[in-house]
C-alpha positions in Angstrom: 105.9 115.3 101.1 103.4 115.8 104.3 101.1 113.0 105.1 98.3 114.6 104.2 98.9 115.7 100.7 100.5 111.9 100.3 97.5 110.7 101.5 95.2 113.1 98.7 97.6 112.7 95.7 98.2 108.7 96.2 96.0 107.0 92.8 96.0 103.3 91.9 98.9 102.9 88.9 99.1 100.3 86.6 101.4 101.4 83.8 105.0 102.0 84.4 107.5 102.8 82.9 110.8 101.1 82.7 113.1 102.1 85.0 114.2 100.0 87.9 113.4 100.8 91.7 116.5 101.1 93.8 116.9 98.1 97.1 117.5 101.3 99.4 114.4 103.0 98.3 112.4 99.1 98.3 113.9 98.1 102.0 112.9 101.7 103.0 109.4 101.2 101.9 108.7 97.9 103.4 110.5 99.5 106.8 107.5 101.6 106.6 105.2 98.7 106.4 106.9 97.0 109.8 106.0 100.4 111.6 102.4 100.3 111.1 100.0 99.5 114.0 98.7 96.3 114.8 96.7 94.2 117.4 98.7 93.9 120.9 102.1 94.8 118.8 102.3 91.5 117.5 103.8 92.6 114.3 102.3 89.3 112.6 103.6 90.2 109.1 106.6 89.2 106.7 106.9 91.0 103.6 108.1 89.7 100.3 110.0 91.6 97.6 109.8 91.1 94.3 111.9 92.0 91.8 112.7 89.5 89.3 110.9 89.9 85.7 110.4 86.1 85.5 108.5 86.2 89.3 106.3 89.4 88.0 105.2 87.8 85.0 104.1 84.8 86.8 102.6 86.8 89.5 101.0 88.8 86.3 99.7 85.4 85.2 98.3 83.8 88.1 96.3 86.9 89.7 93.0 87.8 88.6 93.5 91.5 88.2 96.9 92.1 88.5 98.0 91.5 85.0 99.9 95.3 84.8 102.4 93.5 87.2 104.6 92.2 84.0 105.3 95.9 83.6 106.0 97.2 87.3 109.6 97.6 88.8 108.5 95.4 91.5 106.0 93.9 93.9 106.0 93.4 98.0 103.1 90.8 99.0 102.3 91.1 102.3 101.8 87.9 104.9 100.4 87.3 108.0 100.7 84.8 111.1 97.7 82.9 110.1 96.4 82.0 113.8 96.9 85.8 114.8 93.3 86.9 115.0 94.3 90.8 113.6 96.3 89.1 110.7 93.7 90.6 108.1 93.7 94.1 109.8 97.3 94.6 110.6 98.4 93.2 107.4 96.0 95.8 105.6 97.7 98.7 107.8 101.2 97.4 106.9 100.1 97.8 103.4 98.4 101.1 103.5 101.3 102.7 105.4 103.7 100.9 102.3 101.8 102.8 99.7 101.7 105.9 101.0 105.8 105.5 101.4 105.8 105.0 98.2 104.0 107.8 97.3 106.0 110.1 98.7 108.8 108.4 96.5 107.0 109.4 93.8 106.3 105.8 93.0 103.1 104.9 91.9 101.3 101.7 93.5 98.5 99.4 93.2 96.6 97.2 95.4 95.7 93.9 94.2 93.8 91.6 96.3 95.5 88.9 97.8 93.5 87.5 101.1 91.2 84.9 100.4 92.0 84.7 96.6 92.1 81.4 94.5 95.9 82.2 93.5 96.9 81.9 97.6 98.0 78.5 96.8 100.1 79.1 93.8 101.5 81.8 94.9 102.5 80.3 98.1 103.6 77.8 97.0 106.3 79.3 93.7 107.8 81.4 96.1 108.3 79.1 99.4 106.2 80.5 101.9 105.7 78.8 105.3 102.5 77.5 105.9 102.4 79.2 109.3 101.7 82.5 106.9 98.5 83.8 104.9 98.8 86.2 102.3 96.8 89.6 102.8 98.1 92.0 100.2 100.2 92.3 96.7 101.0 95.4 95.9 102.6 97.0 92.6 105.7 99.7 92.5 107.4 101.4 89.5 107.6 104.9 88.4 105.0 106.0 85.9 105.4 109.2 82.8 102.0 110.9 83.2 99.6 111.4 85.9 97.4 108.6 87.0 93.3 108.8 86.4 91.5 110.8 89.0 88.5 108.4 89.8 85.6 110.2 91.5 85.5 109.9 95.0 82.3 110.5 96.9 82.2 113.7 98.7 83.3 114.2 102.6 79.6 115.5 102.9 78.2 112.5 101.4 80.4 110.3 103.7 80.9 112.3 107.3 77.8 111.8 109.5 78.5 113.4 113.5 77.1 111.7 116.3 74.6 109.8 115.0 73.4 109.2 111.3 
């Protein structure tokens, strides 16, 4: 798949089907994520993998919106150096460049929010992070059976000013 067309056929998934994710396709994804851009090349981030149905149902339990997790084929959370000053913004690239990897594995993703949120601590501390590290992003993987929605987007016309506004 071309960048591009990964970039205008990637949708938000949350229903999989159940069919595992292979560790060569997973480490492959997450390599993707350690390529991304960020401030100075401090490459501030680890990335957790998630496999284990007992670690997605508690992750399913303990964030807000991510209760579709129980039923993904796994989940990489994102961390940051906490006293890099980019970790928010090169964390978030990581992330984006993980999901259009995926994409182009025909594996659907979903961003759940993970900066920030009231679950840091719990999360944190189940799986053993260092304290050095702040989480930025969760994201669901697993194959899906039928298309995702097509939300609306607004147009590039509504959205593209040149010059000025």
């Amino acid at each position: 798949m071309q960048t591009i067309e990964a970039i205008k056929h990637r949708r938000s998934v949350r229903k999989y089907i159940d069919k595992p994710i292979k560790n060569e396709i997973l480490k492959d994804i997450v390599d993707c994520g350690r390529l991304a851009p960020s401030g100075n090349n401090s490459q501030p981030w680890e990335f957790l993998v998630v496999t284990k149905r007992e670690d997605l149902d508690f992750l399913a339990k303990v964030t807000t919106y991510g209760k579709f997790l129980k039923e993904a084929g796994a989940c990489i959370i994102t961390f940051c150096e906490k006293n890099n000053r980019h970790h928010v913004e090169d964390g978030s690239a990581a992330t984006e460049n993980m999901i259009l990897a995926a994409t182009d594995y025909g594996i659907g993703t979903c961003w759940i929010a993970g900066y920030n949120r009231t679950y840091e601590e719990d999360i944190v501390s189940h799986f053993n992070v260092p304290q050095n590290l702040r989480m930025i992003s969760i994201i669901s993987l697993g194959y899906y059976d039928s298309h995702p929605y097509i939300p609306n987007k607004r147009s590039i016309d509504e959205v593209l000013h040149w010059e000025r506004f």
